[in-house]
C-alpha positions in Angstrom: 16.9 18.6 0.4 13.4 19.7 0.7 12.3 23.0 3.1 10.7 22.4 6.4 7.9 24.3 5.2 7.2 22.0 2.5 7.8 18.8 4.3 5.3 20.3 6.4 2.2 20.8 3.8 3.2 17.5 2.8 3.0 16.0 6.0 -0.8 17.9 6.6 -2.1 16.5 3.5 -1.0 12.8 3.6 -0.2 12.3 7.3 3.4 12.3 8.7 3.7 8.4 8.9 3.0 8.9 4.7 6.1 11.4 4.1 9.8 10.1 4.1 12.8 12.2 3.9 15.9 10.5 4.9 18.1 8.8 3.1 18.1 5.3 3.6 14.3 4.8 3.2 14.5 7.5 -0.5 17.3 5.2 -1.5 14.5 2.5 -2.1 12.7 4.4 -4.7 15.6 5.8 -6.4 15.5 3.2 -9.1 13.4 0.9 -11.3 14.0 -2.5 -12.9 16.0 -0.8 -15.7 19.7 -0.6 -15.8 19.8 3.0 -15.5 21.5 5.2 -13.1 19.9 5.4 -9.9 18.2 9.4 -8.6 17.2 9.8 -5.6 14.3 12.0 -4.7 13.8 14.6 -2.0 10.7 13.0 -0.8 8.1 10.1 -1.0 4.4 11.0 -0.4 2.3 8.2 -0.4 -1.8 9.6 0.1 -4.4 7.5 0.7 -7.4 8.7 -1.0 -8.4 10.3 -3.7 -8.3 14.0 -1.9 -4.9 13.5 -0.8 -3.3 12.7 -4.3 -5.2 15.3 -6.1 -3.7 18.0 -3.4 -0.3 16.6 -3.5 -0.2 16.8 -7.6 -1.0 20.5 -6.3 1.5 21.4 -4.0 4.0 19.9 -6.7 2.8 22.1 -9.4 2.7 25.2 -7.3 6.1 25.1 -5.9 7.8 23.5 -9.3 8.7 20.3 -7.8 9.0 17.3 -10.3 6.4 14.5 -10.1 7.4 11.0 -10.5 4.1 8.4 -9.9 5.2 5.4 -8.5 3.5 2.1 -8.0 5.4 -1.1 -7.3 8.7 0.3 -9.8 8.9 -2.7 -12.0 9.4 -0.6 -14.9 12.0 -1.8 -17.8 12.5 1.4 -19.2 13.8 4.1 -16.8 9.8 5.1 -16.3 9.7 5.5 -12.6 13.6 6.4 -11.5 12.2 10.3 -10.6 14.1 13.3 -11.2 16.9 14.2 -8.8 15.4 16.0 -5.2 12.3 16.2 -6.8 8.8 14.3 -5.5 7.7 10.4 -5.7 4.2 9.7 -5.1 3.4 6.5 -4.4 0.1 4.8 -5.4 0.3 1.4 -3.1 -2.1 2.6 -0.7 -4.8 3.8 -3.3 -5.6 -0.2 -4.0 -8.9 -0.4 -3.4 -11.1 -2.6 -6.0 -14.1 -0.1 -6.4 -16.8 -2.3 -8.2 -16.9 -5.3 -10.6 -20.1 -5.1 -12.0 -20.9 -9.0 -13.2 -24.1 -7.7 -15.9 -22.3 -5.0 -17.8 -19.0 -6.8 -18.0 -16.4 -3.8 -16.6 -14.5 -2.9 -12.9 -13.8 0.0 -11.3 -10.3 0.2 -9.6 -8.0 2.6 -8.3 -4.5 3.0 -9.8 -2.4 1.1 -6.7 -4.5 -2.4 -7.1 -1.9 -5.4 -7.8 -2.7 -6.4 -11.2 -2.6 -10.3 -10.4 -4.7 -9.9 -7.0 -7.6 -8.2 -9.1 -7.6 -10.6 -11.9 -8.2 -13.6 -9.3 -10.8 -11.6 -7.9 -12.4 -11.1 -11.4 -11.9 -14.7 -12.0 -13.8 -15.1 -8.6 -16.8 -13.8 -10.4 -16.4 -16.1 -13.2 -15.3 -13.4 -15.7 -11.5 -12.9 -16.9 -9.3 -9.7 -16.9 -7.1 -11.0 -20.2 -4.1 -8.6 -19.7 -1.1 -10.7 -17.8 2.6 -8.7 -17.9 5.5 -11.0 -16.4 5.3 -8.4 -13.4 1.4 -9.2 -12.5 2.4 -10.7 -9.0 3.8 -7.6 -7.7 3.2 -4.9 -10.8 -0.4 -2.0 -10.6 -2.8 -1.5 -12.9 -2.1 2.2 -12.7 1.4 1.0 -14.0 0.1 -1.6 -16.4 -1.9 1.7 -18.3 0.5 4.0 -17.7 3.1 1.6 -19.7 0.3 0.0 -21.5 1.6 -3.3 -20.6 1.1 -6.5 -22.2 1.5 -10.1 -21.6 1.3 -13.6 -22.9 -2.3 -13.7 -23.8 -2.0 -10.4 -26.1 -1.9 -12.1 -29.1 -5.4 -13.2 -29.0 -6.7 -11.1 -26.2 -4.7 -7.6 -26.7 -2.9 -5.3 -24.4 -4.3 -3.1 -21.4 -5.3 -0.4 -23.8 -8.1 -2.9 -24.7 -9.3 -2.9 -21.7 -9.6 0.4 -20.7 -13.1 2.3 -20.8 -12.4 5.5 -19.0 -9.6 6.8 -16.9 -10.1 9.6 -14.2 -6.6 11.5 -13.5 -5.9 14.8 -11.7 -4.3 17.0 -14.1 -1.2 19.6 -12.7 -3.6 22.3 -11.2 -5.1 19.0 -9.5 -8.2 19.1 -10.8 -10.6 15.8 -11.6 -10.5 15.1 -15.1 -13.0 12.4 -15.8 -12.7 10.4 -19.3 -14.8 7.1 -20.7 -17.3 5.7 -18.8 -19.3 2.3 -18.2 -20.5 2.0 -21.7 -19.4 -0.1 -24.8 -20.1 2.6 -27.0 -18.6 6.3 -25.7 -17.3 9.0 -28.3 -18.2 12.0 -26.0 -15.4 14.5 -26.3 -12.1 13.9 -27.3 -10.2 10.3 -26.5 -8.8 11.5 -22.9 -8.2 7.7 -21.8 -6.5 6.9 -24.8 -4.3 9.8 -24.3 -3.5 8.7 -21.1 -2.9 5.4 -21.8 1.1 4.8 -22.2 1.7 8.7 -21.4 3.7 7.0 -18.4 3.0 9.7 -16.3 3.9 12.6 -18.3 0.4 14.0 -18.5 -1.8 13.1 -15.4 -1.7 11.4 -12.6 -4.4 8.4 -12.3 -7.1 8.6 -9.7 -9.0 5.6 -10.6 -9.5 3.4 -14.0 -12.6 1.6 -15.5 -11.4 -1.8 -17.0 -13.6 -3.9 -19.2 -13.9 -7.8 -18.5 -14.7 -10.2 -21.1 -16.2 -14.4 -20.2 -13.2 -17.2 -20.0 -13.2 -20.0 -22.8 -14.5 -22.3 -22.2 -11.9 -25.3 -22.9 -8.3 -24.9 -23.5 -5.1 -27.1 -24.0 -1.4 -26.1 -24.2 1.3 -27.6 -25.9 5.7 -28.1 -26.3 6.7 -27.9 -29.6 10.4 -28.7 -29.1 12.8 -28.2 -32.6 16.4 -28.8 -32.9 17.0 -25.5 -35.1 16.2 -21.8 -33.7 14.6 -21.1 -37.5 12.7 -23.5 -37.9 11.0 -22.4 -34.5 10.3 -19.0 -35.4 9.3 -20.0 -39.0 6.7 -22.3 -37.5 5.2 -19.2 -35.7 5.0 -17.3 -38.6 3.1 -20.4 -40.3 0.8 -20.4 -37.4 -0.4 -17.4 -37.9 -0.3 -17.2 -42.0 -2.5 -20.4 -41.3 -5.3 -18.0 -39.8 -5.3 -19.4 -36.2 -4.6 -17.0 -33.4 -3.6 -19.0 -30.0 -4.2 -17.4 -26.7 -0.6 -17.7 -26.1 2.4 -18.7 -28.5 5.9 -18.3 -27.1 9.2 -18.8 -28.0 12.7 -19.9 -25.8 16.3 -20.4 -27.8 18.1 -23.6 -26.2 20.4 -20.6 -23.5 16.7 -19.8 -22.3 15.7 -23.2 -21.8 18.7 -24.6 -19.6 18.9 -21.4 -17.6 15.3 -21.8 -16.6 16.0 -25.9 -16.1 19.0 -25.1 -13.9 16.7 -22.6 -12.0 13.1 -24.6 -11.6 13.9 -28.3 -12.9 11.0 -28.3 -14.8 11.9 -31.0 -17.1 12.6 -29.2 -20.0 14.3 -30.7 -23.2 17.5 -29.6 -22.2 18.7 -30.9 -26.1 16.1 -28.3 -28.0 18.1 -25.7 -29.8 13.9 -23.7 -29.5 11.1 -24.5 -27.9 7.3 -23.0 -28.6 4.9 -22.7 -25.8 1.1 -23.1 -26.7 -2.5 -22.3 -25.6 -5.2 -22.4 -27.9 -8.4 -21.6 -26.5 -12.4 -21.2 -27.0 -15.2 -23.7 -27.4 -14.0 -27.4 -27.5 -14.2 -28.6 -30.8 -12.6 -25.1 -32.2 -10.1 -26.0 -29.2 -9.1 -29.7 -30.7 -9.5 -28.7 -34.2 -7.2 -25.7 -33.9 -4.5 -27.9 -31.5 -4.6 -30.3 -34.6 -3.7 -27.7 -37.0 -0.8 -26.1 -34.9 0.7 -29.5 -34.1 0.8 -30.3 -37.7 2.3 -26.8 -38.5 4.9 -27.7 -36.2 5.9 -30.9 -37.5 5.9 -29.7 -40.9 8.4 -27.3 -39.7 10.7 -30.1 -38.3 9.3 -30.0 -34.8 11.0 -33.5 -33.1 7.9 -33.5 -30.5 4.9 -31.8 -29.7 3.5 -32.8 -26.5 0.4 -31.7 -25.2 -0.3 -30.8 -21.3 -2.5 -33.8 -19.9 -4.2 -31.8 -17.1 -4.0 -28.0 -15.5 -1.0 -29.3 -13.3 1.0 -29.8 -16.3 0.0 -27.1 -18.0 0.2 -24.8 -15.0 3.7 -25.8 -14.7 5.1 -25.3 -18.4 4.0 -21.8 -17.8 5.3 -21.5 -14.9 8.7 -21.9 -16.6 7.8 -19.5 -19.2 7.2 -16.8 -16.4 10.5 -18.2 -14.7 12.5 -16.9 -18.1 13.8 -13.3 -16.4 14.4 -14.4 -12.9 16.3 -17.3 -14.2 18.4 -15.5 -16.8 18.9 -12.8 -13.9 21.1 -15.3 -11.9 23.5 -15.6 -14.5 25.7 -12.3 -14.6 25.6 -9.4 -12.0 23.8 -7.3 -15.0 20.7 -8.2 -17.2 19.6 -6.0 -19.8 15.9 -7.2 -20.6 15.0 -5.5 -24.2 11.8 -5.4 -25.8 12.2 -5.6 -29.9 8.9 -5.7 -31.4 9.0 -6.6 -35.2 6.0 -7.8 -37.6 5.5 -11.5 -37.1 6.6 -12.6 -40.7 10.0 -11.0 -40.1 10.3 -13.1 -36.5 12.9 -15.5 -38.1 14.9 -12.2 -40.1 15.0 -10.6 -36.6 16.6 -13.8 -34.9 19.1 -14.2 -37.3 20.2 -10.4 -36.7 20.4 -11.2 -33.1 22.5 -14.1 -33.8 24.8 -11.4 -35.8 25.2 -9.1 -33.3 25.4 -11.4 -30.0 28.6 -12.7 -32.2 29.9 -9.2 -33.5 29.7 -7.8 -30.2 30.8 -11.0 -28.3 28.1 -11.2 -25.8 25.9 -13.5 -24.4 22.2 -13.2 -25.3 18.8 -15.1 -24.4 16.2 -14.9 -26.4 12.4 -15.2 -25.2 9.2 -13.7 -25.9 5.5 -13.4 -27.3 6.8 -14.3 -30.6 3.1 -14.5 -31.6 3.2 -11.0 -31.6 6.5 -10.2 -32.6 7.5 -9.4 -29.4 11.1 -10.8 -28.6 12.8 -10.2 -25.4 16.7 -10.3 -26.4 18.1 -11.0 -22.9 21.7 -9.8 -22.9 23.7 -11.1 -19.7 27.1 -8.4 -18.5 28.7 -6.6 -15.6 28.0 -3.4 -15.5 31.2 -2.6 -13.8 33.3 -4.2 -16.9 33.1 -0.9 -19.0 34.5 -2.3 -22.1 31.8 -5.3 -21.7 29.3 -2.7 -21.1 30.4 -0.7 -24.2 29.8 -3.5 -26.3 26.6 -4.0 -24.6 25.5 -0.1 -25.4 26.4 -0.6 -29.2 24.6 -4.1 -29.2 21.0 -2.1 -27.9 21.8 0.4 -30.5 21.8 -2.1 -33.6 19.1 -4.4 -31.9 16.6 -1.4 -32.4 18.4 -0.3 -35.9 17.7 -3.9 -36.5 14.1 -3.9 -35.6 13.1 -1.0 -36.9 14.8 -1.5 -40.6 12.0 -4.7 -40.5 9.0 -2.2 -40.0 9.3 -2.9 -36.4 9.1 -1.2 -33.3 11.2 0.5 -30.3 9.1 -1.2 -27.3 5.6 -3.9 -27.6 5.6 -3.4 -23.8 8.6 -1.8 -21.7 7.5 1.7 -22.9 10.1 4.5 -23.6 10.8 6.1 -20.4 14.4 7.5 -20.2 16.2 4.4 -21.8 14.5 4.3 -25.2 13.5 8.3 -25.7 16.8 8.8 -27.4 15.4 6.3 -30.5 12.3 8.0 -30.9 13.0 10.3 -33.4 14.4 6.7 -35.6 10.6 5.6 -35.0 8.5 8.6 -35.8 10.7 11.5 -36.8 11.1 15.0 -35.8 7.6 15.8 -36.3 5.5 13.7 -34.1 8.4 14.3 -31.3 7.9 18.0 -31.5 4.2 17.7 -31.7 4.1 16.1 -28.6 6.2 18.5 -26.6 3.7 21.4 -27.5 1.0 18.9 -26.7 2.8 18.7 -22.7 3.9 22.4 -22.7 0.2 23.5 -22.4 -1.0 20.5 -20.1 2.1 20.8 -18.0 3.1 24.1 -18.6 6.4 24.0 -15.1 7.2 20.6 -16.8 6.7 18.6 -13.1 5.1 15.7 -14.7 8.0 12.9 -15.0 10.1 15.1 -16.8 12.5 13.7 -19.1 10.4 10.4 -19.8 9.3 9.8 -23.5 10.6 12.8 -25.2 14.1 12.9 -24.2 16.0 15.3 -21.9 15.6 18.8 -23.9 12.4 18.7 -21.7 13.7 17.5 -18.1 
């Protein structure tokens, strides 16, 4: 329960239609997209401009009240569930597109802007904004930098973090800090945007974001490679790219993933493939056909049964379409989904299948398996009922080896997801006492009453 008093300054800075207090509207932002336990805040600010959110990071700081920064909470990772009674600040009104300047390639945006919404808009202007999470209908691009989201065109294109020229974020006092700027080249001062970037709100709260933009190819095509055995699917991507051709896209579904999403869309999938790879090469044409020649040949020489290419942007439209429909469709299929992110070199790809083959068997469960496999980012699906609790205990030592697993291949807790609470109890398996440690003297002086999403990233010795 928060004091009148407060409620009030709250209510002066953002307006009173802009604070909400009772229980059934706090409920809705007392959760994220992770399977965590839910915690519901005292109160949900949501400013309007820039003044407004720097005064509100203020107010927090001054009367200790823990800050949890929320856009559209599609977090996988426990980023945006806040701390119990304390303050969520929500972003959605602060989604303004500021500039997208066409002759020096970059946009200026504010952190509440709908990451699909501004990418149409950049495409509007004949330029492309690469970054493309699963969540880009609905997720922010304050979220996607705050997470440092991904997508399926990182293999080739990169993550947000390449995108990002220079964030501007209030710091806990909430003063303007202003980082990057306009320019390619910028070393002024120390890397304050970088810092920011996947600091999932521990460290500042975003006021607005310069993003670079980069020209679309100019041709593409997209192509099924459909194989009868899971291996010789994720061998084939590790060919791919030993073969020194990067796609724009190269992702992977085992046969569970495929008739899940066929049940769900009727797409026309090969309802018999054990794996299927999805492809998009991309650039000028004749690197475009020469490089669709190679991977189709890689494919076949990996046992692929057919490889067919998309005959027009209908086609190929649609067989992403089912790509995207891989969560939502696997969702539908047991009251729980637990969507993990396990990140491992590419070359080790086929060595981290077969250990989630292991475990989905040692631990009887069910698992679908999709992902950016051209990056070595898998998304082992596992399907439960939370309210079984010797189903979910399985599930919690099944997470456990999943990471053990990834990380014994020189792998990595999250490609995507971030930590946020669910993962921030691996971190010292990643990176070791050290770096944790350093990091929490790095926050202690920048957030000195610890009101910044307390408890995210570096574990709960903090919260």
């Amino acid at each position: 329960m928060i004091r009148d008093a407060l409620k009030n300054e709250f209510q002066k800075i953002v307006g009173k239609d802009n604070v909400m207090t009772e229980a059934a509207e706090l409920h809705a932002y007392s959760y994220d997209s992770a399977v965590l336990d839910q915690a519901q805040p005292a109160v949900v600010v949501r400013p309007e401009n820039s003044e407004s959110l720097g005064k509100v990071v203020k107010l927090c700081n001054e009367n200790g009240l823990k800050l949890t920064v929320r856009g559209a909470g599609t977090n996988l990772s426990g980023g945006t569930i806040p701390h119990p009674g304390g303050v969520v600040c929500l972003t959605t009104a602060l989604d303004k597109v500021l500039e997208i300047n066409e002759e020096d390639l970059y946009a200026v945006v504010q952190p509440g802007v709908v990451t699909a919404k501004f990418a149409a808009q950049v495409a509007a202007k004949g330029l492309l904004y690469p970054p493309d999470p699963g969540s880009q209908a609905v997720s922010t691009l304050g979220g996607n930098v705050a997470e440092n989201a991904g997508g399926l065109r990182a293999l080739k294109y990169g993550v947000t973090k390449d995108y990002v020229m220079g964030v501007d974020f209030f710091d806990v006092n909430g003063e303007l800090v202003a980082s990057g700027g306009k320019t390619v080249k910028c070393v002024t001062g120390y890397n304050l945007a970088g810092l920011m970037i996947a600091s999932e709100g521990t460290l500042g709260v975003f006021e607005k974001i310069i993003l670079k933009l980069v020209p679309p190819p100019a041709a593409y095509k997209s192509m099924m490679a459909v194989f009868p055995d899971m291996m010789d699917a994720s061998r084939a991507v590790a060919a791919i790219i030993a073969n020194k051709i990067v796609p724009a896209t190269l992702e992977f579904m085992d046969n569970f993933t495929i008739r899940t999403i066929e049940n769900f869309r009727k797409a026309g999938l090969p309802l018999d493939a054990a794996a299927m790879l999805l492809i998009e090469v991309d650039g000028h044409q004749a690197q475009v056909e020469d490089d669709a020649a190679k991977v189709e040949a890689i494919c076949k020489e990996h046992k692929a049964v057919s490889v067919r290419v998309a005959k027009d942007d209908a086609e190929r439209n649609a067989v992403w379409q089912a790509r995207r429909d891989a969560l939502p469709a696997l969702a539908r299929v047991r009251p729980t989904t637990v969507l993990e992110d396990a990140t491992v070199p590419r070359s080790k790809i086929p060595a981290m299948m077969e250990a989630l083959g292991r475990i989905a068997k040692k631990y009887d469960l069910t698992i679908g398996t999709f992902g950016h496999a051209g990056d070595g980012n898998l998304h082992p699906t596992i399907l439960t009922d939370k309210r079984d609790q010797q189903e979910w205990h399985r599930v919690e030592a099944a997470i456990d080896a999943i990471f053990e697993e990834a990380l014994a291949l020189g792998g990595t807790l999250s490609g995507e997801h971030g930590i946020g609470l669910a993962k921030a109890k691996y971190m010292k398996n990643e990176y070791g006492v050290g770096a944790i440690n350093y990091s929490r003297r790095m926050k202690s002086v920048l957030d000195p009453n610890n009101i910044l999403n307390p408890g995210k990233i570096l574990g709960p010795l903090l919260a």
